[in-house]
Wavefront OBJ file of the C-alpha trace (Angstrom):
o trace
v 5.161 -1.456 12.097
v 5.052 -5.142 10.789
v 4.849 -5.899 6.966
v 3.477 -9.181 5.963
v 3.040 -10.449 2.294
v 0.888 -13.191 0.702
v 0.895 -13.858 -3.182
v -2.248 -15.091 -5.449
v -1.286 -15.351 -8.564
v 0.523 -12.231 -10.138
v -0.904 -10.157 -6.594
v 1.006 -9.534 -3.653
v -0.757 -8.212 -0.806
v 0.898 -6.762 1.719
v -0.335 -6.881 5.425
v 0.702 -3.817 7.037
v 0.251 -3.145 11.165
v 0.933 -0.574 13.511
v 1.943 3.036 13.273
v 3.499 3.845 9.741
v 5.554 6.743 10.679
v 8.963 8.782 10.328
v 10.810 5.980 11.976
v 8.948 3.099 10.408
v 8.459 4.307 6.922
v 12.041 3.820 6.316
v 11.892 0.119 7.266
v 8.643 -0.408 4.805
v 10.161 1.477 2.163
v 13.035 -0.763 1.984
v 11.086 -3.809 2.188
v 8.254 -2.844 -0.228
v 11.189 -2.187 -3.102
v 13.231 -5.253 -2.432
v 9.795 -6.965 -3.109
v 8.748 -5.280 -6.109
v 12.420 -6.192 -7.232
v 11.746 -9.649 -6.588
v 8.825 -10.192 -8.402
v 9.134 -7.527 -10.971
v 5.961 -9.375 -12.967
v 3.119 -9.071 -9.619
v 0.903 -6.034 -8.771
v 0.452 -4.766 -5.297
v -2.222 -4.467 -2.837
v -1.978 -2.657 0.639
v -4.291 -3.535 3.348
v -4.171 -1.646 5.530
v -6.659 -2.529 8.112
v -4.384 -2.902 11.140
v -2.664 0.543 10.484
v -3.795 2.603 13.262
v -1.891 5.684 12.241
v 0.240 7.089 8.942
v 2.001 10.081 8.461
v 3.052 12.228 5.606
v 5.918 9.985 5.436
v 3.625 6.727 4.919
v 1.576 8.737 1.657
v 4.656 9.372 0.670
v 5.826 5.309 0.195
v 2.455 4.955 -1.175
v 3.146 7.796 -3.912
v 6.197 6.597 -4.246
v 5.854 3.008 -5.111
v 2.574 3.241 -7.168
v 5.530 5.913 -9.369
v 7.769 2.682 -9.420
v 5.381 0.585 -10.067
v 3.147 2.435 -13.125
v 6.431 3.070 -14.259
v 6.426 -1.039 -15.469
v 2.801 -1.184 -16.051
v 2.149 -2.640 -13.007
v -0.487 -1.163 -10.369
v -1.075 -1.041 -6.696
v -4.882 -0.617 -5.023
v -5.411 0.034 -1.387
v -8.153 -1.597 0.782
v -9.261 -1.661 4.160
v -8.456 1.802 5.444
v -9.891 2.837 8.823
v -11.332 6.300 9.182
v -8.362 7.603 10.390
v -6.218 6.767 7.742
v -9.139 7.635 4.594
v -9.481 11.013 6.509
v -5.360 11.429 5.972
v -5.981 10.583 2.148
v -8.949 13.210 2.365
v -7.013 15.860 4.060
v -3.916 16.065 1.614
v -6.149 15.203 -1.358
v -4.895 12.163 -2.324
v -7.848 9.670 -2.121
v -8.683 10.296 -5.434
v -4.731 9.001 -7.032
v -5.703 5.758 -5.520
v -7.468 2.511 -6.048
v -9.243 2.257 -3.134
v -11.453 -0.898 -2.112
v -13.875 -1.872 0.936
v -11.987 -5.655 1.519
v -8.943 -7.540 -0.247
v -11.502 -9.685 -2.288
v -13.166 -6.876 -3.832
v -9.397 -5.149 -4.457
v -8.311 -8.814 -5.984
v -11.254 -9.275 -8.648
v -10.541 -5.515 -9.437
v -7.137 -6.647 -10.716
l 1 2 3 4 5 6 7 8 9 10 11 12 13 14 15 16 17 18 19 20 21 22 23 24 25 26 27 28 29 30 31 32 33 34 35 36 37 38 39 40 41 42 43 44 45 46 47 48 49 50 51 52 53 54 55 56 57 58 59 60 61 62 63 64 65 66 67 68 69 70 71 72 73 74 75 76 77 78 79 80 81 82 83 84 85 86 87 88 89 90 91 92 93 94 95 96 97 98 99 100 101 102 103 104 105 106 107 108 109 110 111
């Protein structure tokens, strides 16, 4: 799993790719808070798609960090999920907690 990040204005989007999994997720975690750390003032966007798989264990960073991040008023939307990873977010019935957007432009105006 590779985590890329690009900012535009008071957004940070963060490129994720590859499997987000039990071994992987613990990696992203870590990197996702030392960035909301860093720029305590942005909000975050995931796009996620080049994530070709996510366990429990990714939905769980997502849950996670929007928690962190509500908690100072700021908010994090999802776009670009593949099937695969919408039908996770269907299954566990978590779709609906979420921001979730068709591309990054639409998710960026949204903000």
């Amino acid at each position: 799993m590779k985590l890329q990040s690009k900012k535009f204005d008071n957004i940070i989007v963060l490129y994720l790719t590859g499997r987000l999994d039990v071994q992987s997720s613990i990696h992203i975690e870590k990197e996702i808070n030392q960035l909301i750390q860093s720029e305590p003032y942005c909000h975050l966007l995931l796009d996620l798609a080049d994530v070709k798989y996510m366990s429990s264990s990714g939905i769980r960073i997502f849950v996670s960090t929007m928690r962190i991040l509500k908690e100072n008023d700021k908010k994090m939307k999802l776009c670009n999920l593949s099937d695969s990873v919408k039908k996770i977010f269907e299954v566990v019935e978590l779709l609906d907690m979420f921001d979730v957007y068709d591309s990054k432009d639409e998710a960026i105006k949204s903000f």
